[in-house]
C-alpha angles and dihedrals in degrees: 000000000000107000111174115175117212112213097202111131116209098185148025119169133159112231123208078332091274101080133048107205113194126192105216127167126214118191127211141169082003088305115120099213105204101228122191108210105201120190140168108265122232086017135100115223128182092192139084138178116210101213110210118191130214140253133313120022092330117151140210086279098046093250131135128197093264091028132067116168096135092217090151100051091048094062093041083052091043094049097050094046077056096056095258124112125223145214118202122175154196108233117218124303077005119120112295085020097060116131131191098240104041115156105197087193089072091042114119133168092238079068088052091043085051103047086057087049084057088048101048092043092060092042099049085062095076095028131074092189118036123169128189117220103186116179134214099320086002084067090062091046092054089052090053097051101051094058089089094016134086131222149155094241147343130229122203112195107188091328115152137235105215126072110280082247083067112042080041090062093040087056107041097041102073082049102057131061113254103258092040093049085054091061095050091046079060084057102045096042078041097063095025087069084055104265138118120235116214104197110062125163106265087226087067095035098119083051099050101013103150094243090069096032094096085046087059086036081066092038096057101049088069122090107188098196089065095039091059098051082070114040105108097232141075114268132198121202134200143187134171128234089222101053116125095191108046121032125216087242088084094044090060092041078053099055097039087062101047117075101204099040147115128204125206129184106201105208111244107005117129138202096299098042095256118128115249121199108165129042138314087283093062087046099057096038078061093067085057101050121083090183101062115097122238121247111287093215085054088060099028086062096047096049095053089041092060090035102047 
């Protein structure tokens, strides 16, 4: 596959004169993916950390259009205040990777897992020490990726352990009625045997709209737990008490799979790495406010895990 990396930098600004933040673009597959490069500034670093997000429109700061938390920005922030330089990215027809002629019926996720091998091929250049954190699908991403892709460590943030078929049926079947949720078992068996399915309930169109269904075709053949027994690095894996969408069972399906590994349950984060001390409420109104921190343990492990 052509990967041609154009070294033209947008954008190069000091921010609150501890961090350099440079604008680069790499191209792959004839997509150019807009990658932010964050580092410490005045201090060398030999290390950096790839940030994959996770699924739907999100975005290099873990935002979606009706939801900001800036998850993602926080732990970029966190981990260079801590010596250690950061990628995020826009993954492809996302943000700063659209693109004017985007087809979502050919997207995969093998596109997504090889636009992060392109990425981690340029960055590795200026880098010894280079770590992946993929979370929630990203997790998955990451995995994918690193089956033909070296690094010094992988991070798993709420990233399951079961197919996505099966975590998708986990999560939808305490939601539907009996005899609706059966319908909807016949779509997703249907297109994990590899096959679309042309009448859908309208009430669950934007999930199974034909347009995505060969996306969750590709989804669906992964199963996490058996890519991570192979990838060649350490890997650290996390999960929060407080997450509605994966549970820390997958996390620890995750871990019992992985030889050189280490799992953490942080107390109280959620979904979206903030900490959550009240109800569910307080929990969803997280995933809305861009102003609220990420959990400290969560940093604090990852830093000693790509230092140590």
């Amino acid at each position: 596959m052509k990967r041609l990396i154009i070294a033209l930098f947008l954008l190069s600004v000091l921010t609150a004169q501890s961090q350099i933040t440079d604008t680069l673009f790499i191209e792959n597959d004839n997509v150019k993916i807009h990658t932010v490069l964050t580092k410490p500034n005045n201090v060398d670093t030999s290390k950096l950390a790839i940030i994959i997000a996770g699924s739907g429109p999100t975005d290099l700061n873990g935002n979606q259009p009706n939801m900001k938390s800036n998850c993602l920005l926080y732990l970029s922030d966190n981990l260079v205040k801590n010596g250690i330089a950061t990628v995020r990215f826009d993954k492809r027809a996302i943000a700063g990777s659209a693109y004017p002629d985007f087809d979502e019926s050919k997207l995969t996720i093998e596109q997504y897992a090889n636009d992060v091998s392109a990425i981690i091929n340029h960055y590795k250049l200026g880098y010894k020490d280079v770590f992946v954190i993929g979370h929630s699908e990203g997790s998955l991403i990451g995995l994918i990726s690193l089956q033909n892709t070296s690094v010094n460590g992988f991070v798993s943030i709420a990233g399951v352990g079961n197919t996505a078929d099966e975590l998708l049926k986990e999560q939808l079947s305490s939601k539907l009625p009996a005899a609706y949720f059966a319908q909807v078992e016949v779509i997703i068996d249907s297109l994990k045997s590899g096959y679309t399915v042309s009448n859908t309930p309208p009430q669950l169109a934007s999930l199974f709209r034909p347009s995505v269904q060969p996306y969750l075709i590709s989804w669906f053949k992964y199963a996490p737990a058996e890519l991570i027994k192979t990838i060649n690095c350490k890997s650290l894996i996390m999960n929060g008490t407080k997450d509605i969408q994966v549970k820390e069972k997958e996390a620890e399906k995750l871990y019992a799979s992985a030889s050189n590994s280490q799992l953490v349950i942080v107390e109280n984060m959620n979904h979206i790495i903030k900490t959550i001390s009240g109800d569910m409420q307080e929990n969803i109104a997280s995933y809305t406010n861009p102003n609220l921190p990420i959990n400290s343990e969560l940093t604090n492990t990852i830093v000693e895990f790509i230092k140590q």
